[in-house]
Residue frames as a rotation matrix with the C-alpha (Angstrom) as fourth column:
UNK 1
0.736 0.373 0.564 250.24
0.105 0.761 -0.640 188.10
-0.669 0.530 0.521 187.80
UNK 2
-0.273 -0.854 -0.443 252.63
-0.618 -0.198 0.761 187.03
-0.738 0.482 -0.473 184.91
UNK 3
0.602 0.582 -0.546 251.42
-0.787 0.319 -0.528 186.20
-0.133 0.748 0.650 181.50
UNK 4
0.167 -0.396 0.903 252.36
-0.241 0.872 0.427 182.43
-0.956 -0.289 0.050 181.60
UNK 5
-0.840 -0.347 0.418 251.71
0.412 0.095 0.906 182.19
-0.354 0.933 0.063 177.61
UNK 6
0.135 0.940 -0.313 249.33
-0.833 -0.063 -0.549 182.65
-0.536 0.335 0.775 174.92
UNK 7
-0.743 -0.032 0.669 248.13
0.095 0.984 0.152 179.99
-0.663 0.176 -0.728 173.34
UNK 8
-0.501 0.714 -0.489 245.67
-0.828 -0.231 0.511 178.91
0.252 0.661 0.707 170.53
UNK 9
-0.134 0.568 0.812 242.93
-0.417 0.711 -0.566 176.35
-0.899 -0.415 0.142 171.35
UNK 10
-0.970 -0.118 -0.214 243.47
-0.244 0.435 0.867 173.26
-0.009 0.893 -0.451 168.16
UNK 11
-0.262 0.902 0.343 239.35
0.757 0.413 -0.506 173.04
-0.598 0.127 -0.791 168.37
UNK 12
0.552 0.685 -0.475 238.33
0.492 -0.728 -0.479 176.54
-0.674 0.031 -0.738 168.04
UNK 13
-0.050 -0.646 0.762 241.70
0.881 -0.387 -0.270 178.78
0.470 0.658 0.589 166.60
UNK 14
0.870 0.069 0.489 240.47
-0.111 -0.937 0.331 181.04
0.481 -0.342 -0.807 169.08
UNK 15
-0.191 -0.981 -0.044 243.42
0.377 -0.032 -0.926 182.37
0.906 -0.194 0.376 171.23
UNK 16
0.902 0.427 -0.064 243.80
0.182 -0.242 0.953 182.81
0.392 -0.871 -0.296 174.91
UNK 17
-0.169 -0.936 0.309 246.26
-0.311 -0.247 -0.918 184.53
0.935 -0.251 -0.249 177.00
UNK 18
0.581 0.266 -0.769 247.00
0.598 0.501 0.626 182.58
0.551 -0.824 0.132 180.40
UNK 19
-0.032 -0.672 0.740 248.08
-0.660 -0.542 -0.520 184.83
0.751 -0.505 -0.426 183.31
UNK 20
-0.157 -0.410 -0.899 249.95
0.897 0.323 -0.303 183.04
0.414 -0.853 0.317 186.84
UNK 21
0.938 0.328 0.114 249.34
0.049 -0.449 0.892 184.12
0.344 -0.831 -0.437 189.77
UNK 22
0.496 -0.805 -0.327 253.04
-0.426 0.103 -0.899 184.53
0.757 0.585 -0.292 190.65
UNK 23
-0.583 -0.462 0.668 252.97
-0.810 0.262 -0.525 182.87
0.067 -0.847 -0.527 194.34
UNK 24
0.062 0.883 0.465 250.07
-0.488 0.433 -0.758 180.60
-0.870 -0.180 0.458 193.54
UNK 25
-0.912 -0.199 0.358 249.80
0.209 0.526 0.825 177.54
-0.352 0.827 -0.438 191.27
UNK 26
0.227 0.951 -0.208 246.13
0.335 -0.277 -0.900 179.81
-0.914 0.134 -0.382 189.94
UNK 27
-0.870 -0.213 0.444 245.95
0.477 -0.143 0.867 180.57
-0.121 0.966 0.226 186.50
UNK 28
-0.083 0.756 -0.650 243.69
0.027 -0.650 -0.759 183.10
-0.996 -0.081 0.034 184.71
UNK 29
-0.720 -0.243 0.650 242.74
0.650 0.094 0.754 182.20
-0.245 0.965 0.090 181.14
UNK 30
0.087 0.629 -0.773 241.23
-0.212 -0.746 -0.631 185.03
-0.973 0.219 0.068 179.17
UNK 31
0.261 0.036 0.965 240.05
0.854 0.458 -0.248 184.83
-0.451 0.888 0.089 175.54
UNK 32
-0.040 -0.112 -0.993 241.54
-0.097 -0.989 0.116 187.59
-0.995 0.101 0.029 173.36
UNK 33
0.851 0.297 -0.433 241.55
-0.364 -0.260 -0.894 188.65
-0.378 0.919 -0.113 169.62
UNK 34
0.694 -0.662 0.285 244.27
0.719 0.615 -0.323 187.22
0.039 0.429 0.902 166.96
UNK 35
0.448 -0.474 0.758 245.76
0.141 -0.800 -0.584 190.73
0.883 0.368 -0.292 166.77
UNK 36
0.418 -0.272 0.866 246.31
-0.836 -0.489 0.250 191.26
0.355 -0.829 -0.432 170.48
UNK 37
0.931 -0.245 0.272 247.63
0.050 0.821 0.568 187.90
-0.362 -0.515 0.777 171.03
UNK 38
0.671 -0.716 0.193 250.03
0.688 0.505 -0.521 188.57
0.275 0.482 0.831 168.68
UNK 39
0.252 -0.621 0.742 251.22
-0.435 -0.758 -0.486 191.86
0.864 -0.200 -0.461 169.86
UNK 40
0.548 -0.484 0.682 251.79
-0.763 0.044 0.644 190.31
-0.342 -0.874 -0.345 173.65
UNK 41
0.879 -0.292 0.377 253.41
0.305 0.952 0.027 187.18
-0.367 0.092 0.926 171.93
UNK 42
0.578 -0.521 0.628 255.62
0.451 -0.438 -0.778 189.49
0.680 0.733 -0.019 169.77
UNK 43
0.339 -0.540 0.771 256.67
-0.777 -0.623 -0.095 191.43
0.531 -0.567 -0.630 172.84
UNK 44
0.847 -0.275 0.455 257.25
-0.122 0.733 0.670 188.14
-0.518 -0.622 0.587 174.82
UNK 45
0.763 -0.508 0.401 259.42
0.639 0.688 -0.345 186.73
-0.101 0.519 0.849 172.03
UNK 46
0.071 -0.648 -0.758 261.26
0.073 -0.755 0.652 189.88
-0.995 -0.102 -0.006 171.80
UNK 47
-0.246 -0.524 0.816 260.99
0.884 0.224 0.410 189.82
-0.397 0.822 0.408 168.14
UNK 48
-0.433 -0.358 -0.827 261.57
0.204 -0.933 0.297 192.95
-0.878 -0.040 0.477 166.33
UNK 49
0.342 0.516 0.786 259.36
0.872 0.137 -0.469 194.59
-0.349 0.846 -0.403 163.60
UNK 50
-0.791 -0.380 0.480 260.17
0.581 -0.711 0.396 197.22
0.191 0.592 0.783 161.08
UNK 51
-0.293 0.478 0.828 257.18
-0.201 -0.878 0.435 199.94
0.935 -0.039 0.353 162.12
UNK 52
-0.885 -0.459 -0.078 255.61
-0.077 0.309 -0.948 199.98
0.460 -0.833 -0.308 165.34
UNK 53
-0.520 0.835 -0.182 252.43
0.526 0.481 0.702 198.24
0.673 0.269 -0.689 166.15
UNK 54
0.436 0.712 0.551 249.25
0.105 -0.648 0.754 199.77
0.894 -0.270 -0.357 167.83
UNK 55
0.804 0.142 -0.577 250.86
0.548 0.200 0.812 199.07
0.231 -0.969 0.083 171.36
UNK 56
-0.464 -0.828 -0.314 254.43
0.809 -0.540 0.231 200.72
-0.361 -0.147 0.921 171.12
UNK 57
-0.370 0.089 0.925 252.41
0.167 -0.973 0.161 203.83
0.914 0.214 0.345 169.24
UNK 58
0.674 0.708 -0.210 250.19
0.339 -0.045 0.940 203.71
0.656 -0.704 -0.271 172.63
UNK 59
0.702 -0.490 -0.517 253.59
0.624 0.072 0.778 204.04
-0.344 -0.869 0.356 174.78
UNK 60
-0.568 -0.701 0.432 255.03
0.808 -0.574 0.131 206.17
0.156 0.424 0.892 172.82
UNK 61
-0.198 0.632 0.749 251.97
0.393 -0.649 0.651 208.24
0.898 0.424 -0.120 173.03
UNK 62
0.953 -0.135 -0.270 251.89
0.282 0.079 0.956 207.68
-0.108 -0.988 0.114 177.24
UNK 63
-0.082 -0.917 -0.391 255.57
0.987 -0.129 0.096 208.88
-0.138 -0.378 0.916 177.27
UNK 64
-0.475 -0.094 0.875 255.08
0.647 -0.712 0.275 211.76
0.597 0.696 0.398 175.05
UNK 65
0.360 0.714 0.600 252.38
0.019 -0.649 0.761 213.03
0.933 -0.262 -0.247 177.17
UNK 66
-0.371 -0.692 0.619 254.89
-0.555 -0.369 -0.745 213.12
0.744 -0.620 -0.248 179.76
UNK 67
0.747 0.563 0.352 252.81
-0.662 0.673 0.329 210.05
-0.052 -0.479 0.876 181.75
UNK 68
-0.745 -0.569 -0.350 254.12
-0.488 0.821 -0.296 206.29
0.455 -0.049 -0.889 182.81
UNK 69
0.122 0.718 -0.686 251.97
0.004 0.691 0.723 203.02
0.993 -0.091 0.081 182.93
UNK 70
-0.325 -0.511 0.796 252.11
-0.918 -0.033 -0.396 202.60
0.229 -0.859 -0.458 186.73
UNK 71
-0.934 -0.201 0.297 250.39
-0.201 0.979 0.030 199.11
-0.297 -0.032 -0.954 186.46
UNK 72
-0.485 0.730 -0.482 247.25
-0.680 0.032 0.733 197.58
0.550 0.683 0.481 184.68
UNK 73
-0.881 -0.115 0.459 244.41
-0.410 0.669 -0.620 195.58
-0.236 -0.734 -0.637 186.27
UNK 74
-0.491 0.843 -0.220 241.59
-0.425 -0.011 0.905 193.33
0.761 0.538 0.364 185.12
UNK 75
-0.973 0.177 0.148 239.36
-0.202 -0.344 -0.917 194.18
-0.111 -0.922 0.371 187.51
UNK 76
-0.381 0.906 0.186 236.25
-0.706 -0.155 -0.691 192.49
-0.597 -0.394 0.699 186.35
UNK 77
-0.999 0.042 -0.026 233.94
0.013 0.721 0.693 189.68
0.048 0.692 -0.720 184.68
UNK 78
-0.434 0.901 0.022 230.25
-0.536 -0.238 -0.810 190.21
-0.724 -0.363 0.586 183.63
UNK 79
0.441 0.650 0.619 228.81
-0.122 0.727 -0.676 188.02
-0.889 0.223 0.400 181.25
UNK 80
0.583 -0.756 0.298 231.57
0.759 0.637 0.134 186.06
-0.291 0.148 0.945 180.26
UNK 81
0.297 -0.438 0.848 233.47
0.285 -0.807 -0.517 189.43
0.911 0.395 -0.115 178.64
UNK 82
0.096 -0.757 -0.646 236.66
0.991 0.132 -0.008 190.11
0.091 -0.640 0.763 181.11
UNK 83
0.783 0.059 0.620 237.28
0.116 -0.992 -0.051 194.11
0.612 0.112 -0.783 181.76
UNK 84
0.098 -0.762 -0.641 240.53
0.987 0.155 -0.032 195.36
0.124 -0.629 0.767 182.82
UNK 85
0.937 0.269 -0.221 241.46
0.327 -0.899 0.290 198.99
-0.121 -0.345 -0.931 183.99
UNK 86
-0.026 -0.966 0.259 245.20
0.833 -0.164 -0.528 200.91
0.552 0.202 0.809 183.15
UNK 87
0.874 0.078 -0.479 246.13
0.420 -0.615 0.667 203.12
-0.242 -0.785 -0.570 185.72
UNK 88
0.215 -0.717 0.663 248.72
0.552 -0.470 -0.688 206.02
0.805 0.514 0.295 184.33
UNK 89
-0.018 -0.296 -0.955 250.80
0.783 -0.598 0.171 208.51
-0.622 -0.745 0.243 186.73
UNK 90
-0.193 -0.375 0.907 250.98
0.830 -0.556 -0.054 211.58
0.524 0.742 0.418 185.30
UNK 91
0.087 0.088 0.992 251.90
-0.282 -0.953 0.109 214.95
0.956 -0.289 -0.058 187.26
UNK 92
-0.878 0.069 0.474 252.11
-0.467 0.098 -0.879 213.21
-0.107 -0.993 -0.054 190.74
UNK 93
-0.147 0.803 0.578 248.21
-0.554 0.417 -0.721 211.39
-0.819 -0.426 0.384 190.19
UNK 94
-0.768 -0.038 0.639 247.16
0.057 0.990 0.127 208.09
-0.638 0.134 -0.758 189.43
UNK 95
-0.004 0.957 -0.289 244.10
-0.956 -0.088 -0.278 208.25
-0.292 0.276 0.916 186.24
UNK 96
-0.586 0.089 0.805 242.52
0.016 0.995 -0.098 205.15
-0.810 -0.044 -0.585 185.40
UNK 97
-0.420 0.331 -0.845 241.56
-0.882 -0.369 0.294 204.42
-0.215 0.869 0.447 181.78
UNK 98
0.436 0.631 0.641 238.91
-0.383 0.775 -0.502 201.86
-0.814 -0.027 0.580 181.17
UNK 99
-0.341 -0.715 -0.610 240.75
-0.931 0.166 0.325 199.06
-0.131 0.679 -0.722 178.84
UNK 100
0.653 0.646 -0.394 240.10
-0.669 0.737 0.099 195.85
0.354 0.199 0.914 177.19
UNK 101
0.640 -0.717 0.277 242.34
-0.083 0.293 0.952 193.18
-0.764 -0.633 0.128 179.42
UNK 102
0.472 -0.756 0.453 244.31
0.782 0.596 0.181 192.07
-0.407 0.269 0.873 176.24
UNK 103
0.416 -0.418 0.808 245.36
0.016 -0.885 -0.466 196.03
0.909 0.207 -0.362 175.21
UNK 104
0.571 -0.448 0.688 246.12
-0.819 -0.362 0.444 196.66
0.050 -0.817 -0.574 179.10
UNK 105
0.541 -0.726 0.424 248.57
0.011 0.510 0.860 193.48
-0.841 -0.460 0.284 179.05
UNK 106
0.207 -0.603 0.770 249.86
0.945 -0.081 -0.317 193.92
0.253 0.793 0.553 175.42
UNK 107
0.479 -0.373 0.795 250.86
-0.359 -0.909 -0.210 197.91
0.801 -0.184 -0.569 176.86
UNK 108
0.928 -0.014 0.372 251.73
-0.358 0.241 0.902 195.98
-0.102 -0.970 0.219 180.61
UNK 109
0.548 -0.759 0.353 254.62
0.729 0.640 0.244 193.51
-0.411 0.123 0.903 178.45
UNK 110
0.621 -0.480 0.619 255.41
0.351 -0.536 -0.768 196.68
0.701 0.694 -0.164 176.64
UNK 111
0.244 -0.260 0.934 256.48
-0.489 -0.865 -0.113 198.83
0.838 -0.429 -0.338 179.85
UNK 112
-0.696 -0.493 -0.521 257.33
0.175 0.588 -0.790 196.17
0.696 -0.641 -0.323 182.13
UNK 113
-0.502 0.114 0.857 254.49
-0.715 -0.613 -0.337 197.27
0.487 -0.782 0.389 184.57
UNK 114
-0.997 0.007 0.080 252.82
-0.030 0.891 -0.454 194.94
-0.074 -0.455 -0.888 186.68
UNK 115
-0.579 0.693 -0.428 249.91
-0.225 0.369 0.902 193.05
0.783 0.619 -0.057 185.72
UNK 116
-0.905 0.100 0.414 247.29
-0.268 0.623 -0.735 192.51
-0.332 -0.776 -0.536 188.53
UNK 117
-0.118 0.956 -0.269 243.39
-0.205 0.241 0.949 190.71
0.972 0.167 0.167 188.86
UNK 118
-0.100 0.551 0.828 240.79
-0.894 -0.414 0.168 191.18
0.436 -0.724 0.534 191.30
UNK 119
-0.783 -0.148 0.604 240.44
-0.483 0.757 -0.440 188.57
-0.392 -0.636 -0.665 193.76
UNK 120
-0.031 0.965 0.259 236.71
-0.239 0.245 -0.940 187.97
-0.971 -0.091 0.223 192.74
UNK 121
0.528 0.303 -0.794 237.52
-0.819 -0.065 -0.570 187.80
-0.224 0.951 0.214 189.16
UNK 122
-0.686 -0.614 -0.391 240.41
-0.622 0.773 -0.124 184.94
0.378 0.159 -0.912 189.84
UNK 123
-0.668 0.504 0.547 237.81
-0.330 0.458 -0.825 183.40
-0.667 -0.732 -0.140 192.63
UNK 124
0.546 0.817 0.187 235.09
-0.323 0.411 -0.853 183.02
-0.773 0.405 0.488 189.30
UNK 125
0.801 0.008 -0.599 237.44
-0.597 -0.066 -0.799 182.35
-0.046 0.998 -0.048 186.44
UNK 126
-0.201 -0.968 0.150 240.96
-0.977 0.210 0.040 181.38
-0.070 -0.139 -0.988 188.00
UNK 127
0.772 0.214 -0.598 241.70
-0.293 0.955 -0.038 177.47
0.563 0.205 0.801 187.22
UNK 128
0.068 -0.643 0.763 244.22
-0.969 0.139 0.204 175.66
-0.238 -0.753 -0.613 189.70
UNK 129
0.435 -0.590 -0.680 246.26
-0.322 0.604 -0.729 172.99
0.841 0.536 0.072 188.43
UNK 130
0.897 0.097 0.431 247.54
-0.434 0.377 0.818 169.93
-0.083 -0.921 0.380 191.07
UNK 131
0.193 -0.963 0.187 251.34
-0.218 0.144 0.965 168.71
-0.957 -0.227 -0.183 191.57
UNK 132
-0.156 0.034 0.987 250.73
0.647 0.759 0.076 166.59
-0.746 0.650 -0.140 188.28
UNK 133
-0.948 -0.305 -0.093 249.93
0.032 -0.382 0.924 169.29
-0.318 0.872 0.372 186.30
UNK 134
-0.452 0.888 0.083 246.09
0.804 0.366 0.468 168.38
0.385 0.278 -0.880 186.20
UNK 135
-0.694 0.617 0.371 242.85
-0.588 -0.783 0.202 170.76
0.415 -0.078 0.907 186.43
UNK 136
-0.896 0.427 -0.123 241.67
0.100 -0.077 -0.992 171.36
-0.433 -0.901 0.026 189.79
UNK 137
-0.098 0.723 0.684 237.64
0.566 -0.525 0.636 172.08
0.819 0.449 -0.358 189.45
UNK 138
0.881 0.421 0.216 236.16
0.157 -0.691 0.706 175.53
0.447 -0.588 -0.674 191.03
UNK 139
-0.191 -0.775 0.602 238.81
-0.608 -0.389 -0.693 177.08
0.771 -0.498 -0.397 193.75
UNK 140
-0.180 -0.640 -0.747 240.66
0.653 0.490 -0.578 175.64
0.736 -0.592 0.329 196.34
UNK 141
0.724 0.178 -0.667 239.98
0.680 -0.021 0.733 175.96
0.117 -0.984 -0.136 200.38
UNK 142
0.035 -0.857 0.514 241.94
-0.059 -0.515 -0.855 178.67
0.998 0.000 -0.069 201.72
UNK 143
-0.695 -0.500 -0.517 242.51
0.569 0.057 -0.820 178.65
0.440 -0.864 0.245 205.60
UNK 144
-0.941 -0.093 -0.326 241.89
0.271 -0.783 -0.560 181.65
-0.203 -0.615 0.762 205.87
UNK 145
-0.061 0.925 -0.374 238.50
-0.969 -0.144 -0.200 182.00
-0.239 0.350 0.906 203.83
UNK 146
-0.710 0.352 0.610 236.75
0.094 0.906 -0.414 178.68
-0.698 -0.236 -0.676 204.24
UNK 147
0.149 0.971 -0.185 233.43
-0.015 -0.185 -0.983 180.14
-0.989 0.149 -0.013 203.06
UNK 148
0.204 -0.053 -0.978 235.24
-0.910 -0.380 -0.169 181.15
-0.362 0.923 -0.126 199.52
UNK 149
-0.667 -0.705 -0.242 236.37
-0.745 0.619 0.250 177.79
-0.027 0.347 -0.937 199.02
UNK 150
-0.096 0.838 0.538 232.87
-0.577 0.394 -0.715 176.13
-0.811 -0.379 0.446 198.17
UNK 151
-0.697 -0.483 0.530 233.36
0.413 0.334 0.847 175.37
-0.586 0.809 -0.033 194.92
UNK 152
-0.864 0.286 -0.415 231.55
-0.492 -0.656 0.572 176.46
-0.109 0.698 0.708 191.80
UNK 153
0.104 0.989 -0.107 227.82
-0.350 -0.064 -0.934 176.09
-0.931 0.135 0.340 191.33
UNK 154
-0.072 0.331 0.941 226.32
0.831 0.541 -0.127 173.88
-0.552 0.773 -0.314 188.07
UNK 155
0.895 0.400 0.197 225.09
0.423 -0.624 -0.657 177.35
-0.140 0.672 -0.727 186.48
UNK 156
0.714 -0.632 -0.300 228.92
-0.358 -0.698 0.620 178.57
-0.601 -0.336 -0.725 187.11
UNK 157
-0.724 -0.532 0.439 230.44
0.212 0.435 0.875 175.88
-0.657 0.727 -0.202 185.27
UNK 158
0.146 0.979 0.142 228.16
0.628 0.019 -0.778 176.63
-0.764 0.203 -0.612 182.56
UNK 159
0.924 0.034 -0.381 228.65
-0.012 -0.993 -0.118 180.03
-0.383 0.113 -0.917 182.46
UNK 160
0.338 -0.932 -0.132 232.45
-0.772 -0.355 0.527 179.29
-0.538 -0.077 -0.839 182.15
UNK 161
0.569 0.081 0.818 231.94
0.478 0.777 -0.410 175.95
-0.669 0.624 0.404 179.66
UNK 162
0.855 -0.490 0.169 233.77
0.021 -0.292 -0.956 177.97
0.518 0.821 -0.239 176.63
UNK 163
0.482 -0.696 0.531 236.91
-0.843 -0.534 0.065 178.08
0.239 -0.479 -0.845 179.23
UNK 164
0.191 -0.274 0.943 236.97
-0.528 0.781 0.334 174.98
-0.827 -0.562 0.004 180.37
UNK 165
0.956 0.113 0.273 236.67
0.228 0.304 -0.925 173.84
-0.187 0.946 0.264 176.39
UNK 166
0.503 -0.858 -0.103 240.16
-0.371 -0.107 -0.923 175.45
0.781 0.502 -0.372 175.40
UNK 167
0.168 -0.711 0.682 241.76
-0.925 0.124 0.358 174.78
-0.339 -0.692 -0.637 179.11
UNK 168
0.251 -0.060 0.966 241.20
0.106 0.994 0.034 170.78
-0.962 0.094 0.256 178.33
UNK 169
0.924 -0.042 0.379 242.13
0.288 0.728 -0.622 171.18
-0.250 0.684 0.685 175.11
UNK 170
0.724 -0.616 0.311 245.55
-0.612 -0.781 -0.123 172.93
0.319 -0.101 -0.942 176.30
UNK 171
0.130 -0.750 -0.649 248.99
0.448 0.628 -0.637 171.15
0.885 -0.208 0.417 177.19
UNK 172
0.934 0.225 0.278 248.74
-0.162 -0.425 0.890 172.03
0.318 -0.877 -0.361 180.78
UNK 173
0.694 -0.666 -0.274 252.30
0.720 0.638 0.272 170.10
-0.007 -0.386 0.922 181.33
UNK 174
-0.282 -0.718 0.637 254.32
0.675 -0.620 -0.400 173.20
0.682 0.317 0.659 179.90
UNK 175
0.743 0.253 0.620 252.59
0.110 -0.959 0.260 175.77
0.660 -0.125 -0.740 181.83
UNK 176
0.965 -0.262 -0.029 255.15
0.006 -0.086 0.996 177.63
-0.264 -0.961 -0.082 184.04
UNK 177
0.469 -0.883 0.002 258.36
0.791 0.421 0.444 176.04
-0.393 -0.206 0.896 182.60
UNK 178
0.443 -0.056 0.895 259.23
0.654 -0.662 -0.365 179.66
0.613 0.747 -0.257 180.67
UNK 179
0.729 0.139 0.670 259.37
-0.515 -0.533 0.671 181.37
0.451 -0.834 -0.317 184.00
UNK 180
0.635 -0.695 0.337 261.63
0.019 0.451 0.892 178.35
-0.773 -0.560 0.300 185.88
UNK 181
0.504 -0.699 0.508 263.84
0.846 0.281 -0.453 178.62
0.174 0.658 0.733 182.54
UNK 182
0.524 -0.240 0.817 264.61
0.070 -0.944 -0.322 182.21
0.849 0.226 -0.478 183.03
């Protein structure tokens, strides 16, 4: 995955950070705090502050201890509240530190490390977006997994109504072009 943007939703003010699937036209919108949006926006933009915010003390603190991110995954969704997992080398072995998703991708843009999500968590949450730029509902047939490609149950949209609120009220037309500029 690659963090496509963050964004603020012009109903709410709440902020969401959209990750891409990076072979796949899937998107993963998670809702995150004002603070942690701004630290992955801040590292996107490259802009430079005079002290160093909770995330660079966090990698500074993972270096020190003689560790390296080795990549970060959000690796669940349980009533509605996303859960992601940071997985550190250190010494030759892999530990896994339970993490909220926007801390494990505002440490992920710090260190360059790759960013992944469980299949099942893109399969309930992931939105898919057609040639035009428009929102797909529920997930797309795959070939290979027919069965997964049923679409989304009345109690599922539901459940995921506060998501679908900021997607629609999102400029879907930009997503992506950051990435094809680079």
């Amino acid at each position: 995955m690659v963090v496509d943007s963050v964004r603020v939703s012009l109903s709410t003010y709440q902020r969401v950070v959209i990750l891409k699937e990076k072979e796949a036209d899937r998107y993963l919108p998670i809702w995150i705090g004002p603070a942690e949006a701004d630290a992955i926006a801040v590292r996107l933009q490259e802009v430079a502050v005079p002290r160093p915010l909770t995330h660079d003390l966090l990698r500074s603190v993972i270096e020190a201890l003689g560790a390296s991110v080795s990549y970060v995954l959000v690796n669940d969704l349980a009533n509605d509240t996303f859960y992601a997992k940071i997985y550190l080398e250190v010494n030759g072995r892999l530990l896994e530190v339970d993490s909220r998703p926007s801390d494990a991708i505002a440490l992920a843009v710090r260190v360059q490390a790759p960013i992944f999500a469980e299949e099942s968590v893109l399969e309930r949450a992931g939105v898919r977006l057609d040639e035009e730029g428009q929102l797909v509902e529920g997930p797309q047939e795959s070939p290979q997994e027919p069965e997964k490609g049923r679409g989304v149950t009345a109690e599922e949209l539901e459940k995921l109504s506060p998501f679908r609120e900021v997607i629609e009220s999102l400029n879907l037309e930009d997503l992506g072009k950051e990435q094809q500029d680079s």
